[in-house]
Steps between C-alpha positions, in 0.01 A plus 500: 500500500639837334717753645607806361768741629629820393880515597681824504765451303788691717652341710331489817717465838509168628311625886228574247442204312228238639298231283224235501589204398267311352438116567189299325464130634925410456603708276567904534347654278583889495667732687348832563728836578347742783555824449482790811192716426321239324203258665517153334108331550497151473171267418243359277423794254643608190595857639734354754871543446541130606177291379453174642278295321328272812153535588605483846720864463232781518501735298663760664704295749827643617717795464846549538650879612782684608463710834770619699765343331335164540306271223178450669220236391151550581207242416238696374168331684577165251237211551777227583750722677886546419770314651867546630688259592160264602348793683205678355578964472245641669678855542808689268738205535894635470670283231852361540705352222396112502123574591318252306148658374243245439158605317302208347744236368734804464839566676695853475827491660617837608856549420727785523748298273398289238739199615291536798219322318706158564545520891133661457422149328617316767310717762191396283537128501563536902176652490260233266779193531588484166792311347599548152180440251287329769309697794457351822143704645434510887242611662713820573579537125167455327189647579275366815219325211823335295590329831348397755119401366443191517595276872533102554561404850639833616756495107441839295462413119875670391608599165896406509584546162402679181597545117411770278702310189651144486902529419441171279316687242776789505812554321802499677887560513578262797787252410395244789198316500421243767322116440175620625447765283645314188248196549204771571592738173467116310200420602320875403639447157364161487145604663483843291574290179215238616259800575515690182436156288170488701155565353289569803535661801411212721746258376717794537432567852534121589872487335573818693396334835722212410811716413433643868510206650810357363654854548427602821450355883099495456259181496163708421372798312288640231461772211280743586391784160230770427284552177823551228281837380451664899576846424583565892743334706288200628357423871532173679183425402529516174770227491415165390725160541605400171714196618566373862725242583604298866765232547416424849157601630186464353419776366596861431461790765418809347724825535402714808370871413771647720775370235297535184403867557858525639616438153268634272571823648872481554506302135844318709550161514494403946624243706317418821523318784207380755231514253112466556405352256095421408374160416130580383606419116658179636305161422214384789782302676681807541572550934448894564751768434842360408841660646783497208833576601591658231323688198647663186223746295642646174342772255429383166559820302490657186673803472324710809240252503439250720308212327485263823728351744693139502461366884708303635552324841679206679293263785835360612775590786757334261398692210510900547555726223826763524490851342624313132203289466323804546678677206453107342137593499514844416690397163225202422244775545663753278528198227119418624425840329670474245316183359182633643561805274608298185168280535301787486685674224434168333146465580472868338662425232347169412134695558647778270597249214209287514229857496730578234478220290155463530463864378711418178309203425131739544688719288589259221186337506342864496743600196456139322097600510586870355738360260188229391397666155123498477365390167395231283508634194673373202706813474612431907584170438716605258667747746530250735685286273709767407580574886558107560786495201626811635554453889791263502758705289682841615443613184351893558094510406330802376141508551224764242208562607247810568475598807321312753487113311740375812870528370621487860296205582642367211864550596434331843392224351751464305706579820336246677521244245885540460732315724569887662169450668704470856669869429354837530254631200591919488238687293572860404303750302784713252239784416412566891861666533744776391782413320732599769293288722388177309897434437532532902220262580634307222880493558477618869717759599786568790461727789598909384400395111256783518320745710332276723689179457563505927512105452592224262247322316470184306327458117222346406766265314694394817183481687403177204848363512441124444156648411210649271551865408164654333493791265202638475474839205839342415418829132469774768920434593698787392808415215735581804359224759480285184859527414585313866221292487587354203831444651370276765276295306827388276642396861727801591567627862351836585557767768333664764410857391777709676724185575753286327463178612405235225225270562392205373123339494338194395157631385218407237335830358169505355385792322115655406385774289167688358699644221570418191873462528535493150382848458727608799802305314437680177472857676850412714327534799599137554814339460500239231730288674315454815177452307627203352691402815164507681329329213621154548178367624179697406143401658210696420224540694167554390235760552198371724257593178726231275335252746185567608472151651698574755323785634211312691791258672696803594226709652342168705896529630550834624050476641618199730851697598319815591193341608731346777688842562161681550312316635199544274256202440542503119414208343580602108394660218135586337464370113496847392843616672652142340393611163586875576880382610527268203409775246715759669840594303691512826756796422670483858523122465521270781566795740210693389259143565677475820385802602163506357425167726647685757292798498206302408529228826579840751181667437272229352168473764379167304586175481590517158700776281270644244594667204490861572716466797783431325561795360697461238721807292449598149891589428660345226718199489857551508580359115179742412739827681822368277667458790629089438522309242540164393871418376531488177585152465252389707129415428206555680230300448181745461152361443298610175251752673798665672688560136122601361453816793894609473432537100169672564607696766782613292328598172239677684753717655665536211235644311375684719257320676303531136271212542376496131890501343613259764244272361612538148855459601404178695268364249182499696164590551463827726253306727751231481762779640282617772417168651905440511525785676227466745652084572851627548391786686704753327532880545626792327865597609546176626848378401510194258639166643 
C-alpha cells in the first residue's frame, strides 16, 4: 500500500487535526493527515490518495470528506461494500474518533489524536478477536464465504486462527523465551539444515512432513506445489501431491477447496476447526467423506508467490493443534520454499554448466579442426615440425609469410599444441587501427581517458592472461605503441590508458608480418630492439605455389566443407580444372583457393567443377609486386624452371622487351627465346619474379 500526504507545515489547531491510521494484517502501516477542504479517495487505483493493493478493493471504493464540521465517509458503489465497526455504509456515515474502517484486508482507524490509534487498536481486535500476532475470525469478523461454507451435522467449517508471518523465523528483542518455543526454534534449525542438504524435491517434501509431525499436534498431511515456472498465482487444480503421509488412518484425505482457495487467495497460513474433508484420493478401502477435527493449511511462498500449500490435520480428540503449531507449520513451509527454491536454482545451474560445457568442448573440437594445418607437403611437414618444437616453450614466435599462406592458423596451432591450450587465444590485427586506438584495444583504457571512454575496458592482453595473445601486421605498429609493447614482452606491468594502476599478465605473444622487417629496421620505422625481441623463434610459411602438391588436397577440403554448407551435390573436380589449379601461381594463396572453391561450388550447375568456372585472376604474386621477401638468412628452395622464367623475365624487361638482344644476352637461339616465352607465359610489363 502507498500513501501520500501533503501536510501544511503551520501549525494547525488541535480541533482541526484528524488522521487515518493505517493498519495492514498486524502491523500499522501509515498514518494519513486529513486536511478540511480536501477529499481523501481511497481504493484499488493508482490515482487514489490511499491505494490499496487487494483485488477485492474496487477501484474507486471509498471517500472520506469534511461537511459541516464533521469527517464524513462515503462508499462509492464498491463491489464488496465498506465496513464500520462490522456493519456495511450504505449512506454518508459520520465518523467518530475510534471508527475502525475496513476495505479489503485493510483497517483505517480514525483518530483525532494520534495516541488514539492504541485504544483505536483495541477497538479493532474487539471487532475481528485478535490477540497480539494471532487473529481469532468469527463469522461476524470475516466475510460470510470465509465462514460458514462448509456444514457437518448442523457444525459450520470455522477459521479460528490465522498467521500472516511465523515469529520463529523473526528477529527479536524479547529477553524471555518459554520451553515450547525453545524445543520448536531447535527443531526448524535442525529440519531447515536437513532440507537444504537435499537433492530432490520429493525427499524434501517427505523430511518436511516428518519435521511436522514431530513439531506439531498433527498425525496426517501432505505437500501440495504447482509447476515451479507458473507465471500466475496457481488454482487448486493445478496443485499436485508431492508427498503425503498418515500415522493413523489409511490413507491421506485430500485438502477441501474451501481451505485451499481460502489460502491461495489470502496467501495466510489458517487454522480450522470442523473440517469436511474429501476422501476420493483415499485408497479403495477408504469409508466416504472423513470429519478431521482439526486442519492446519499453510502457503508455501516465494516472495509474493505462492508455490503450493503444506496441509496439515489431526484425526484425534487427544491430539488438536493450538495457534503455535500453526505458526510451527507456517515456519516449515517458509523453509519448504526455501529448499524448493535452492533445488531449482541448482537444477538451473547444473543445466547451465553442463550446455556450457558441452559448447566449449564443440568449440575446441571446432578450433582443434581449424587449427589442423592442411598439407602434406615436404615444406608443411617441415612447418609442422617447427610448430611441434615450438608449442611447449613461452618463448615469443614470429611468423613471415605473404599474405594469405595461414599465419593465424599457424599460431593456433601452435596455441593449441602448447600446454596454454585451456586459456583464451586473442587475435588482433595492428594495421586495422589508429594509433590512438590500437594502444586502447591493446592496453585498454579507464573510463574519461578520452572523448567517448563512458566505460572501462579491458586489453586484448588481459583478455589472454594465462593465455595466447596474436599479433597479426605486428610492421604496421607505430614506434610509440612499440615503445610499451616492448615493455611488456620483457615482463613489465603496464597501465590502463588514462589510469595508474599497474597490472600484471601472464601472456604468450605471437607475432606475423608481410613485410620485410628488415627493410622497416633499416628505415627506423621499426625498433631494433623489439625486432630482435620478437625474433626469438622464426617460422616461415610458404607460398601455396612453393608446393603445388598441396593444392589438389586443399581444394578437395574446402569442396567437401562448402559442399556441406550449400548444399550442392558436388562430387569434385574435372581433369582439366585439376590441371588448371595445379598450374595456377596462386597470388592470394590459400585464401584466394578458398575462395575460388567457394565461388566455384555456389554457382556450379554440374556435378563436377570444370575449368572455366573457376575463374581464376591474372594479378601478380606478392614476391613478383616487391612487397615480401625472403630473410636474408634464410633460403628458399626454388625449382630450376622457376629460376629460368625470373632470369628471362628479367632480361627481357630489361632490354626492353628486345627479343633479338635478349637472346644474345642469354645465349640462345631467337626461336629458342620465343618458345620460353610462350611455356612460361610471359608478357611485356610484367614484373620479373
Amino acid at each position: 500500500m502507498t500513501a501520500s500526504d501533503a501536510i501544511d507545515k503551520t501549525p494547525p489547531r488541535s480541533a482541526d487535526l484528524a488522521y487515518l491510521v493505517i493498519r495492514e494484517g498486524t502491523k500499522w502501516t501509515d498514518v494519513f493527515r486529513l486536511v478540511p477542504g480536501r477529499t481523501v479517495t481511497i481504493g484499488r487505483a493508482a490515482t487514489n490518495q490511499i491505494v490499496i493493493k487487494d483485488e477485492r478493493a474496487s477501484r474507486n471504493h471509498a471517500e472520506v470528506f469534511l461537511t459541516r464540521g464533521q469527517w464524513t465517509l462515503r462508499d462509492l458503489n464498491s463491489r464488496n461494500g465498506t465496513l464500520v465497526g462490522g456493519d456495511c455504509v450504505e449512506n454518508d456515515y459520520a465518523l467518530t474518533p475510534g471508527d475502525v474502517v475496513r476495505i479489503a484486508h485493510c483497517q483505517l482507524a480514525f483518530v483525532h489524536d494520534i495516541n488514539e490509534a492504541f485504544s483505536a487498536e483495541i477497538s479493532l481486535n474487539k471487532q475481528t478477536g485478535e490477540t497480539g500476532d494471532e487473529t481469532v475470525a468469527t463469522t461476524n469478523g470475516i466475510p460470510l464465504s470465509d465462514s460458514n461454507v462448509l456444514d457437518f451435522e448442523g457444525q459450520p467449517t470455522t477459521i479460528t486462527h490465522r498467521r500472516g508471518f511465523t515469529r520463529f523465523l523473526r528477529q527479536s528483542n524479547e529477553e524471555g523465551v518459554n520451553l515450547h518455543t525453545s524445543e520448536a526454534a531447535t527443531s526448524l534449525c535442525r529440519l531447515a539444515f536437513e532440507l537444504a542438504k537435499q537433492t530432490d524435491i520429493e525427499t524434501a517434501a517427505n523430511l518436511a512432513l516428518d519435521g511436522c509431525f514431530a513439531g506439531t499436534r498433527v498425525d496426517a498431511g501432505a505437500l501440495l506445489l504447482a509447476p515451479y515456472d507458473l507465471p500466475n498465482q496457481p488454482t487448486v487444480a493445478e496443485l499436485e501431491i508431492v508427498a503425503s503421509r498418515t500415522l493413523s488412518e489409511p490413507s491421506y484425505l485430500k485438502v477441501s477447496n474451501f481451505l485451499a482457495t481460502t489460502v491461495l487467495r489470502e496467501g495466510e497460513a489458517v487454522l480450522a476447526r470442523n473440517v469436511l474433508e474429501d476422501s476420493r484420493l483415499g485408497s479403495p478401502d477408504s469409508k466416504g467423506d472423513f470429519h478431521s477435527t482439526s486442519v492446519i493449511c499453510a502457503p508455501v511462498r516465494e516472495a509474493n508467490r505462492i508455490l503450493g500449500l503444506l496441509h496439515l490435520y489431526s484425526t484425534q480428540e487427544s491430539r488438536v493443534p493450538d495457534p503455535d503449531d500453526l505458526e510451527f507449520a507456517l515456519a516449515v513451509a517458509d523453509n519448504v520454499a526455501l529448499a524448493l527454491k535452492n533445488l531449482h536454482r541448482q537444477r538451473e545451474l547444473s543445466e547451465n554448466l553442463s550446455r556450457t560445457r558441452t559448447e566449449v568442448a564443440q568449440l575446441r573440437t571446432r578450433l582443434g579442426a581449424e587449427s589442423e594445418l592442411i598439407g602434406s607437403s615436404l615444406l608443411m611437414e617441415k612447418v609442422q615440425q617447427q610448430i611441434d618444437q615450438a608449442a611447449p616453450s613461452r618463448a615469443t614466435v614470429l611468423i613471415r609469410g605473404e599474405s594469405g599462406v595461414g599465419k593465424e592458423l599457424v599460431a593456433r596451432a601452435i596455441h593449441c599444441s602448447s600446454p596454454r591450450t585451456k586459456g583464451p587465444f586473442v587475435c588482433m590485427n595492428c594495421a586495422a587501427l589508429s594509433e590512438t586506438l590500437l594502444e586502447s584495444e591493446l592496453f585498454g583504457h579507464e573510463r574519461g581517458a578520452f572523448t567517448g571512454a563512458t566505460d572501462r575496458k579491458l586489453g586484448k592482453f588481459e583478455a589472454a592472461d594465462k593465455g595466447t595473445l596474436m599479433l597479426d601486421e605486428i610492421g604496421e605498429m607505430s614506434p610509440s605503441i612499440q615503445a610499451k609493447f616492448l615493455r611488456v614482452l620483457e615482463g613489465h606491468p603496464f597501465e590502463r590508458v588514462g589510469g595508474s594502476q599497474q597490472i600484471k599478465v601472464d601472456v604468450r605473444v605471437i607475432a606475423a608480418t608481410n613485410r620485410d622487417l628488415e627493410k622497416a629496421v633499416a628505415k627506423d620505422s621499426f625498433r631494433r630492439d623489439l625486432y630482435f625481441r620478437l625474433r626469438v623463434v622464426e617460422l616461415l610459411v610458404p607460398p601455396l605455389r612453393k608446393r603445388p602438391e598441396d593444392v589438389i588436397e586443399l581444394a578437395s577440403y574446402f569442396l567437401e566443407r562448402f559442399r556441406a554448407e550449400t548444399g550442392k551435390r558436388v562430387q569434385g573436380f574435372t581433369s582439366e580444372a585439376l590441371e588448371e589449379m595445379t598450374g595456377y601461381r596462386w597470388p592470394g594463396n590459400i585464401r584466394e583457393l578458398k575462395n575460388v572453391i567457394e565461388r566455384s561450388v555456389v554457382l556450379s550447375r554440374n556435378a563436377y567443377i570444370d575449368a572455366d568456372e573457376l575463374q581464376l585472376s591474372h594479378l601478380a604474386t606478392a614476391s613478383e609486386s616487391g612487397e615480401i621477401s625472403a630473410p636474408r638468412d634464410s633460403y628458399v628452395p626454388e625449382s630450376l624452371s622457376e629460376v629460368e622464367r625470373r632470369h628471362i623475365a628479367r632480361t627481357l624487361n630489361a632490354a626492353g622487351w628486345n627479343k633479338s638482344r635478349s637472346a644474345q644476352i642469354l645465349g640462345i637461339e631467337r626461336s629458342t627465346l620465343d618458345r620460353k616465352i610462350k611455356r612460361y607465359d610471359l608478357l611485356p610489363g610484367e614484373p620479373s619474379r
